[in-house]
Each structure stands twice: as C-alpha cells, then as structure tokens.
C-alpha positions as CSV (number, residue, x, y, z in Angstrom):
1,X,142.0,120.0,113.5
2,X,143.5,116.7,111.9
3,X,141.4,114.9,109.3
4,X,139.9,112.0,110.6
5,X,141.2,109.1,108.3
6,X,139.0,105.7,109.1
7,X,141.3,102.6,109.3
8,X,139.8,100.0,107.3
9,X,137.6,97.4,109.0
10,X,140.4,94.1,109.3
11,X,143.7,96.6,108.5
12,X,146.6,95.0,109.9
13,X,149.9,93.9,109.4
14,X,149.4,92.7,106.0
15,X,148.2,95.4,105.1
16,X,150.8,97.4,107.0
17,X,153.4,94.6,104.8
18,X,151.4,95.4,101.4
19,X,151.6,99.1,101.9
20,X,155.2,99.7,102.2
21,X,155.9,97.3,99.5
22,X,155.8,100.5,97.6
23,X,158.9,102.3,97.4
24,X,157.3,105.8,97.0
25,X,155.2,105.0,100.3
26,X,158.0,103.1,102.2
27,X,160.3,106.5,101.0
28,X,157.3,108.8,102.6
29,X,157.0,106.9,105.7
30,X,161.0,106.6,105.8
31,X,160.8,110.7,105.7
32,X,158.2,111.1,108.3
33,X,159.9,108.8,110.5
34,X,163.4,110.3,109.5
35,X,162.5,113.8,109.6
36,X,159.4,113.6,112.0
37,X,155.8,115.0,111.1
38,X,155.1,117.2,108.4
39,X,152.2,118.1,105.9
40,X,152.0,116.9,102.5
41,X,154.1,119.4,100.6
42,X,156.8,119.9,103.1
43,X,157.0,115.9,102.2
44,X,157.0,116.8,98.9
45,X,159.1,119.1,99.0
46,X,161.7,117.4,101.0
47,X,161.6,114.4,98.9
48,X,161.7,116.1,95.5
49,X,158.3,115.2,94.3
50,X,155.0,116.8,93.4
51,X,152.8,116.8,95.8
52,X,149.7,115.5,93.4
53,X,151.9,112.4,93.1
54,X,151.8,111.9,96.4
55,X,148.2,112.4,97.4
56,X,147.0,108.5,96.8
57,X,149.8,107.3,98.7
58,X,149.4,109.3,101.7
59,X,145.6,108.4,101.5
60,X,146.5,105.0,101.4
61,X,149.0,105.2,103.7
62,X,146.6,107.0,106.3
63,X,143.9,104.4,106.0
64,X,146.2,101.4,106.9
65,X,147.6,103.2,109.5
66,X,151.2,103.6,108.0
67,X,151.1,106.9,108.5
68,X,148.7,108.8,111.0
69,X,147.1,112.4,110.8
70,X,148.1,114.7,113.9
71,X,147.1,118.2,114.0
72,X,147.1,120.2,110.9
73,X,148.3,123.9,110.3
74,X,147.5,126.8,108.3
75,X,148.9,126.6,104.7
76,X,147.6,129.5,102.7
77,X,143.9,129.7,102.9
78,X,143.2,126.5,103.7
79,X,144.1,123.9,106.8
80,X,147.0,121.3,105.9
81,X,147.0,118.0,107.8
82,X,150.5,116.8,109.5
83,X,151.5,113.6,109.7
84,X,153.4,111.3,111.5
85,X,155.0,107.7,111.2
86,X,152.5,105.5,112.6
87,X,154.1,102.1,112.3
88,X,157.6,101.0,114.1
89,X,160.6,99.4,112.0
90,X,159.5,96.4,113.6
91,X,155.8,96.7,111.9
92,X,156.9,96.3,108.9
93,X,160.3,94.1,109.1
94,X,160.6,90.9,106.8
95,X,158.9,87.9,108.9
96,X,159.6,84.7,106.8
97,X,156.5,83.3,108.4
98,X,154.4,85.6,106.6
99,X,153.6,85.0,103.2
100,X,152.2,88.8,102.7
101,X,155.8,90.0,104.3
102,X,157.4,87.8,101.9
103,X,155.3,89.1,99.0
104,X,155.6,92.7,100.2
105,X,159.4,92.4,100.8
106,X,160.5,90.8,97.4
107,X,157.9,93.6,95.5
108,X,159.6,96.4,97.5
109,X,163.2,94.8,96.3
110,X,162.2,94.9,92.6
111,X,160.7,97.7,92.5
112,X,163.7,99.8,94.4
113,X,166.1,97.7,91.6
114,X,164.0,99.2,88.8
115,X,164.2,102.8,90.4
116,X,167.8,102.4,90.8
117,X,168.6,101.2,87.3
118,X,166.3,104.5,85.7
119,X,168.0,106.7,88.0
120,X,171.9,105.7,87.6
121,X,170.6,105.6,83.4
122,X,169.9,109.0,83.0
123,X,172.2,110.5,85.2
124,X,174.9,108.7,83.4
125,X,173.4,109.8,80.1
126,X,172.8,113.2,81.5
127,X,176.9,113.2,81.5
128,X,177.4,115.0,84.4
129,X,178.4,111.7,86.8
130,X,181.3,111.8,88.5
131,X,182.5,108.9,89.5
132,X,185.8,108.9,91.2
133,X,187.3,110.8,94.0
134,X,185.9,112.4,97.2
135,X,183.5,114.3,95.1
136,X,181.7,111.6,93.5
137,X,178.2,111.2,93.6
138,X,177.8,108.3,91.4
139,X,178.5,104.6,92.3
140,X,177.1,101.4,91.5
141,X,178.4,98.0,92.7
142,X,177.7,94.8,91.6
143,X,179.7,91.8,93.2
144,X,179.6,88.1,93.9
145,X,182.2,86.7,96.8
146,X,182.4,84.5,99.6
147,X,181.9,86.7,102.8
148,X,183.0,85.2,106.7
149,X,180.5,85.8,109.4
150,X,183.1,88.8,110.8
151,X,183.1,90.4,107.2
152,X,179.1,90.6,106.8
153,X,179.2,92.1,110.3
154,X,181.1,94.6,109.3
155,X,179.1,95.4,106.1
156,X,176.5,95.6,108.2
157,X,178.0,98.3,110.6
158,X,178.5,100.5,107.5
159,X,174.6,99.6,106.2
160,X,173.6,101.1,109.4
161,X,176.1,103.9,109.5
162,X,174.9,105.4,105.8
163,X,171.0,104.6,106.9
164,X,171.1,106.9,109.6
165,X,172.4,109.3,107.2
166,X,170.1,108.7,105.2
167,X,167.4,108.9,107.0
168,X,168.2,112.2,109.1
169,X,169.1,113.8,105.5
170,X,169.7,117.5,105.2
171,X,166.9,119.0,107.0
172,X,167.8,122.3,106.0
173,X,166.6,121.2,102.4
174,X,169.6,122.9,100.6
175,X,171.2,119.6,99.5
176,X,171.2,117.6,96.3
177,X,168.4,114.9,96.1
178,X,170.4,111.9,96.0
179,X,169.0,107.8,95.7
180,X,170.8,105.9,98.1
181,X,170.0,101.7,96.9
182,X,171.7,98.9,98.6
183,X,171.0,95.3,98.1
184,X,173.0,92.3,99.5
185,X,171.8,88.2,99.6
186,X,173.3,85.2,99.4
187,X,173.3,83.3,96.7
188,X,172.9,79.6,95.8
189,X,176.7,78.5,94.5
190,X,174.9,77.3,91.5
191,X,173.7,80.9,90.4
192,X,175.3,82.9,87.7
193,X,174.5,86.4,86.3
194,X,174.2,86.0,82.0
C-alpha cells in the first residue's frame, strides 16, 4: 500500500513553482514523467545519484504534490513506495504574471548554469573530453547574434527534438550519464559579457 503523503494545507501553484525551482527535484520529476513511476532507488539509480540525497526532495516533492505516491512494491524486506509525476508541463511553465514563477524560473536558471559550469570543469580537468567528431561528448556553446523569427523557430524544433531524447533516455540503464544544459534569451543591445 502507497504512503499516504498529506499535501500541505494552502499547496498550490506556487508552491508547485518554488518546488521545481530546484534542479535536483525538477531532474526527479523530469525522470518520473520521462520514464513513468518508479520507487526511490530505481530513481536513483537511473539518475546517477544516492538515494539518501534524494530522500528530502522526494518528501518535499510528495507534499506539494509534484510528485504523487501510487502503490508501492516489495524491495527487500521492506515495502518501497512508487511514484508518479503529479503535475503537467503546464503546472509548472514560466507565467510572467506570477511573481513566484518568475522567482522559481530565474532560481532554476542559475542554479542549472552553476551545475553546468562544475560539470563541464571537471570533466575537462578529468582529461578525458572529447570534443570533436561524431564521438564527442563534450560541448559548450556560448554565442551572441541577431536571430529572424524563422531561425529561432528552427532552434526551437531542435530544443524539442534533443528534449524528447532527453527525457525518454536509455531506459535500459546501460548508458553514460550525461548533463544535457541549454539556455537561450534575448538580450538588451546594450549588454556585453566582461
């Protein structure tokens, strides 16, 4: 039988916006809603992470409803609980009208940045990137250029082509753990990187 999590008295959106503003939960709930329910170390597991470092999350995440407990299976001696997604893309999509989306969205943003920039470090320090050919699995890009309507469309098509990748993954669980970050804005003309 699933654990009964108790939504908070008042959860809602904002709460649902605060929630994912965390990359590690918006990466759970990306998996679950990817990959479809599972317990907490076949989450782990599939994500490349302990599962102790994902047990306040999940919590967390179960309270506000991100994520919602389903059933639960054996798991050695004891019952595991399975979860599901519990909130839509559209749940938790930037509304410029709320201030907690707005919050939530820019936080999420940094935070993923900051990820990036620690992961691309070490694995270029490791010294085992490779960064050219068909076999690379290391590439950052950093650009400023005027775009037409047509040309961000088409950026767009390939956004939504590698998310689907992304988010069906290898569910086989043999691949490589990989970090997929893209970011694109416009930009004021007046802004320039130092």
């Amino acid at each position: 039988m699933a654990k009964k999590v108790k939504r908070k008295a008042g959860a809602g959106k904002a709460d649902v916006h605060r929630v994912v503003a965390s990359p590690v939960r918006r990466e759970i709930w990306s998996y679950l809603k990817g990959h479809g329910p599972h317990t907490v170390s076949e989450i782990a597991k599939g994500m490349g992470r302990s599962q102790t470092s994902l047990y306040a999350h999940i919590e967390q995440m179960a309270r506000s409803g991100v994520i919602e407990p389903i059933g639960s299976k054996r798991s050695g001696k004891r019952h595991a609980v399975i979860y599901k997604a519990g909130v839509s893309d559209s749940d938790i999509s930037y509304d410029p009208k709320n201030k907690q989306s707005v919050r939530a969205g820019a936080r999420y943003a940094a935070a993923v940045l900051r990820r990036a920039n620690r992961e691309v470090t070490d694995h270029l320090a490791a010294g085992e990137a490779k960064t050219k050919g068909r076999s690379r699995d290391t590439f950052v890009l950093g650009g400023r250029t005027r775009l037409t309507k047509k040309q961000i469309a088409d950026i767009n098509t390939h956004i939504d082509a590698i998310d689907k990748i992304v988010s069906a993954g290898d569910k086989s669980g043999k691949g490589d753990l990989f970090a997929i970050n893209i970011a694109t804005c416009p930009v004021e003309d007046n802004f320039y990187y130092e």
